[in-house]
N, C-alpha and C positions, 0 to 999 in steps of 0.2 A: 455490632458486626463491622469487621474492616474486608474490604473487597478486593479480591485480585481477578477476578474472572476474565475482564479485559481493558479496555481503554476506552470505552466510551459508554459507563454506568451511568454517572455524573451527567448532568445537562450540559452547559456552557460555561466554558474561563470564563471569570467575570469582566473581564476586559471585550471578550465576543457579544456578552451577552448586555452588556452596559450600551455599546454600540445598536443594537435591536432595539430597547424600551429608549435610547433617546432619540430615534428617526422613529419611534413608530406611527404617530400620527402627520409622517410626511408621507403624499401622497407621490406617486410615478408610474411614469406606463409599465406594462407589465413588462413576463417573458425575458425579463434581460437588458432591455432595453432602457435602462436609468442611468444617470451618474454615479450610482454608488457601484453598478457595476463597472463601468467604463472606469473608475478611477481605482477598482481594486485589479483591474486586467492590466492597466501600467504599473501597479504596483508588483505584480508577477512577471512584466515583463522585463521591469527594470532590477528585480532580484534575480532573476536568470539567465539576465544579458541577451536579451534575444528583443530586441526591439519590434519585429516584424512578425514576432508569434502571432498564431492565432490564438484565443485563449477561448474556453467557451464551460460553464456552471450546470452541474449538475449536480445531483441528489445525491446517491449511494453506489458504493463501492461497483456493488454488482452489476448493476445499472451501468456504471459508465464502462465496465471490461467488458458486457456483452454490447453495446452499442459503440464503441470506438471500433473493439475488431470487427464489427458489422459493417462497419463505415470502410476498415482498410485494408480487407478482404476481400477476393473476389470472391462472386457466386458460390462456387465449389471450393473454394480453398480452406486450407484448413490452419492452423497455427502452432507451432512448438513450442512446450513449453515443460518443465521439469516434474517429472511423476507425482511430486508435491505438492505442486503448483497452487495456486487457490482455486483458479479458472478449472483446474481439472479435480479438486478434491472438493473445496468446499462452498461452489456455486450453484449445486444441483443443475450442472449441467445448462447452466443460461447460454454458455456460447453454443455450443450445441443444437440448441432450442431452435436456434435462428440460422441454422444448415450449415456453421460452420464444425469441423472433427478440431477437436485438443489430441496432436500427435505430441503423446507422453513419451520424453527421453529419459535417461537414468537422472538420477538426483543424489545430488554431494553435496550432504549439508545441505540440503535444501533447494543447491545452486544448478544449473549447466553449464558443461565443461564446454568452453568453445570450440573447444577441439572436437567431440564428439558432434556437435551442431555442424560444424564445418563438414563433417564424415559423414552427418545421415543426407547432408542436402547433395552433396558429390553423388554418393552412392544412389539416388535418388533420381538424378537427371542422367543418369549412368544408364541406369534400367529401363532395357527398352518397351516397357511395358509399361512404365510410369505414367501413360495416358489411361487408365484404366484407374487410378489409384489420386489419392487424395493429394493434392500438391501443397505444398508450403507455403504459406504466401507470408508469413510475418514472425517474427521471434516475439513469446512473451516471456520476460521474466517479472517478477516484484524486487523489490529495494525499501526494507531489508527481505529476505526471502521469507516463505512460509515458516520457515524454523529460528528467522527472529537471526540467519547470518546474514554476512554481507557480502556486496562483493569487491573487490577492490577495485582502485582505479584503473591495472592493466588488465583484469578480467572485461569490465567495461568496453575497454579499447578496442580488445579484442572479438569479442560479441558485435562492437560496430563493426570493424574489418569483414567479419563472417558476413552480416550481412547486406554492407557496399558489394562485397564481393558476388553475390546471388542475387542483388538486386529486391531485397524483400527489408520490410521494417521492422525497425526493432521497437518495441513497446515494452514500456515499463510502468507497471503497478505502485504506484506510491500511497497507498493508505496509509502506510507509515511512515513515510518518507525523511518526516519531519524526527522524528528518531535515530532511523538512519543515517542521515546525517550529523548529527549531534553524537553519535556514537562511529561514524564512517574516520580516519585518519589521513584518508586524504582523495575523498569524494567529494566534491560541492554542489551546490544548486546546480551553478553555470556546467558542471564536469558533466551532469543531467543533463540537460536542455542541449549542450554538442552535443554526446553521445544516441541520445534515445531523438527514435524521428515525431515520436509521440507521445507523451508520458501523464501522467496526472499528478496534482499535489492533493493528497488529502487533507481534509477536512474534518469530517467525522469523528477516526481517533486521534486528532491533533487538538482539541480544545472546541469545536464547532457543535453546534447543535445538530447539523447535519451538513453534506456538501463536499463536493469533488470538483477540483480545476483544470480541465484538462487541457495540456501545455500540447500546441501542434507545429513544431520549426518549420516542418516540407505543407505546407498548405493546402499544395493539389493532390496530399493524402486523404483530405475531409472533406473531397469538395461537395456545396450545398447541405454542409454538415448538420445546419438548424432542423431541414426539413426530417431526417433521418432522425436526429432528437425527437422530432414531436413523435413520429410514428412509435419510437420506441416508448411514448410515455414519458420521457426524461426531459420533458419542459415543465419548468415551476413558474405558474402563473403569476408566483407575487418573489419575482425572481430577484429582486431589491434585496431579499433576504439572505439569498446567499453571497452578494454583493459586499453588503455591511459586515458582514462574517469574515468575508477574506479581508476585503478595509481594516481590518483591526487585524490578524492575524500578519499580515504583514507591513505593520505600522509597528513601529518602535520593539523591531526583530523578537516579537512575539511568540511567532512561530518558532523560531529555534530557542529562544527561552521553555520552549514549553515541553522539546524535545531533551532539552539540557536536564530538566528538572526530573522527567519521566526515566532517563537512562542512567541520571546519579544516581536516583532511589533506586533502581533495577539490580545496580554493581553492588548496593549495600546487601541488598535482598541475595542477594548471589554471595555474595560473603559471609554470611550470615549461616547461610545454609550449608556452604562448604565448612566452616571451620565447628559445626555439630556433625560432621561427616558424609554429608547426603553426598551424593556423585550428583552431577550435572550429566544428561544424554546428548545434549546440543548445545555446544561451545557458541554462545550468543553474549554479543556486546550491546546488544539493546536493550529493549524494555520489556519485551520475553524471556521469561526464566526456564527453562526445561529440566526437571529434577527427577530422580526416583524416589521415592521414601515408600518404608514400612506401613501397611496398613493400618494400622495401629495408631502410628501417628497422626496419619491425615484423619481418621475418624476423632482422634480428639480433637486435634487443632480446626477442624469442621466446625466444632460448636461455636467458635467465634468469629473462623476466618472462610470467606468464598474464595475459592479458586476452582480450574478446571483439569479432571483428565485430563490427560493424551494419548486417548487410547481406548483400551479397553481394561476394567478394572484387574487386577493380577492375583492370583491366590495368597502370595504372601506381600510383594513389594508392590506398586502403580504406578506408571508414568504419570506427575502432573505439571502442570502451566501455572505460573503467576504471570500478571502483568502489572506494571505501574503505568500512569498516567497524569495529566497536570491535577491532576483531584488528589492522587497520592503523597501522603503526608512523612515526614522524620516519624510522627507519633505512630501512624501506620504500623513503619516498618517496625517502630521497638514494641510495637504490640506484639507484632510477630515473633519477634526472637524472645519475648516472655512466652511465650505461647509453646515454643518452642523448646 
């Protein structure tokens, strides 16, 4: 069987996972508090130019989007973010959970229009009844979005302008960040780290066993941020691990190697399918493929290849998702187009 279901089947790059069996019988205080982490928090701070970040290791995705906007949220506030969104489709509701509303805007391509964000928060403090109603306190988007787009570097710009302008933060989802960028033309780490007042690098679908970085430039957005981790559960006792994880990920531009290799294979996959005639539904430059095809087809090409819906199955055609990742091979993909 060859796998496309998502990016993170596979255990660890052997580069991550080489890094874990040769420290494993070093011992260190728990919680975070080790050199392996301290030396991979300058290695993030020094790839994203922000010397004075705060950086702080967590577990998983969902984990660190409901505990960051818990952390840079007020009590009652609630967050915007695109109808999409992960936070509002496919976290069951974890921000939520913990009293903050996901105020769902329209979604283009995946994305929010700054223009429309700049329009609900005007129209918003406009309303004199707005005390009654759920306030805004922070923009979420992801990079690349829920549909595997991107956003460019003046949408970016823009999104911050929006909101310096209202005084609220901008948070950015990077699960796959590492992707994104390798497929972005003219996003970088650094254009990250100004932009976003909070952001995370993932971990997880980036080559990790597990693990989220979260990058914080304004400081007195988190503040006594550890204590909030533990309540949330999101303190790893033998936190060394996620340390030695990022230590390699971004040791010898790992990290973007990994992202390079997952978005080549993706544009082949994406080629592949176009020139047997499948339409694509979401113009993705990453490592998300979004296609339609014939029932027919995916139930043969099922027999040897996993991938997923998107959606719900169709009478005659289906929406579905491939992904590539650093496990994803050349042979992979010419399985596929035999298959095909």
């Amino acid at each position: 069987m060859i796998h496309f279901d998502c990016d993170y089947m596979a255990g660890a790059h052997p580069e991550v996972l080489d890094a874990i069996v040769k420290n494993n019988l070093v011992q260190t205080a728990g919680y975070g508090s080790d050199n392996f982490c301290a030396r991979a928090k300058d290695l993030i701070r020094e790839a994203c130019g922000t010397p004075e970040a705060a950086v702080h290791f967590m577990v998983g995705g969902t984990q660190t989007n409901s505990t960051v906007l818990d952390g840079i949220l007020g009590r009652i506030d609630g967050v915007i973010a695109a109808e999409t969104g992960h936070i509002n489709v496919h976290e069951a509701g974890a921000v939520e959970l913990f009293g903050h509303k996901v105020i769902a805007l329209p979604s283009h391509d995946g994305k929010l229009c700054p223009a429309e964000v700049r329009d609900y928060l005007h129209d918003f403090y406009a309303d004199d009844t707005n005390e009654h109603m759920v306030a805004p306190g922070a923009v979420y988007i992801s990079f690349p979005s829920e549909l595997g787009t991107l956003y460019s570097l003046g949408e970016l710009e823009q999104l911050n302008a929006v909101c310096h302008e209202y005084d609220i933060p901008l948070y950015i989802d990077g699960a796959r960040l590492g992707h994104g960028l390798a497929a972005s033309p003219d996003v970088t780490l650094p254009d990250i780290a100004r932009l976003a007042d909070v952001f995370y690098i993932g971990g997880t679908k980036m080559g990790a066993l597990f693990g989220e970085a979260v990058v914080c430039t304004r400081k007195s957005l988190l503040p006594r941020f550890f204590p909030l981790m533990k309540a949330h559960g999101a303190v790893l006792a033998k936190g060394r691990l996620l340390g030695m994880q990022f230590e390699a990920l971004f040791s010898n531009d790992l990290y973007l190697r990994i992202g390079r290799h997952a978005v080549g294979l993706a544009q082949r996959l994406r080629k592949t399918l176009e020139d047997k005639g499948f339409k694509s539904f979401i113009n993705s430059p990453t490592n998300q493929q979004f296609f339609v095809l014939p029932n027919e087809v995916i139930d043969r090409i099922q027999a040897l290849a996993t991938f997923e819906y998107w959606g719900p199955r169709g009478e005659i055609e289906s929406r579905v998702r491939f992904v590539t990742s650093w496990e994803t091979t050349e042979q992979d993909i010419a399985q596929l187009e035999e298959l095909l």
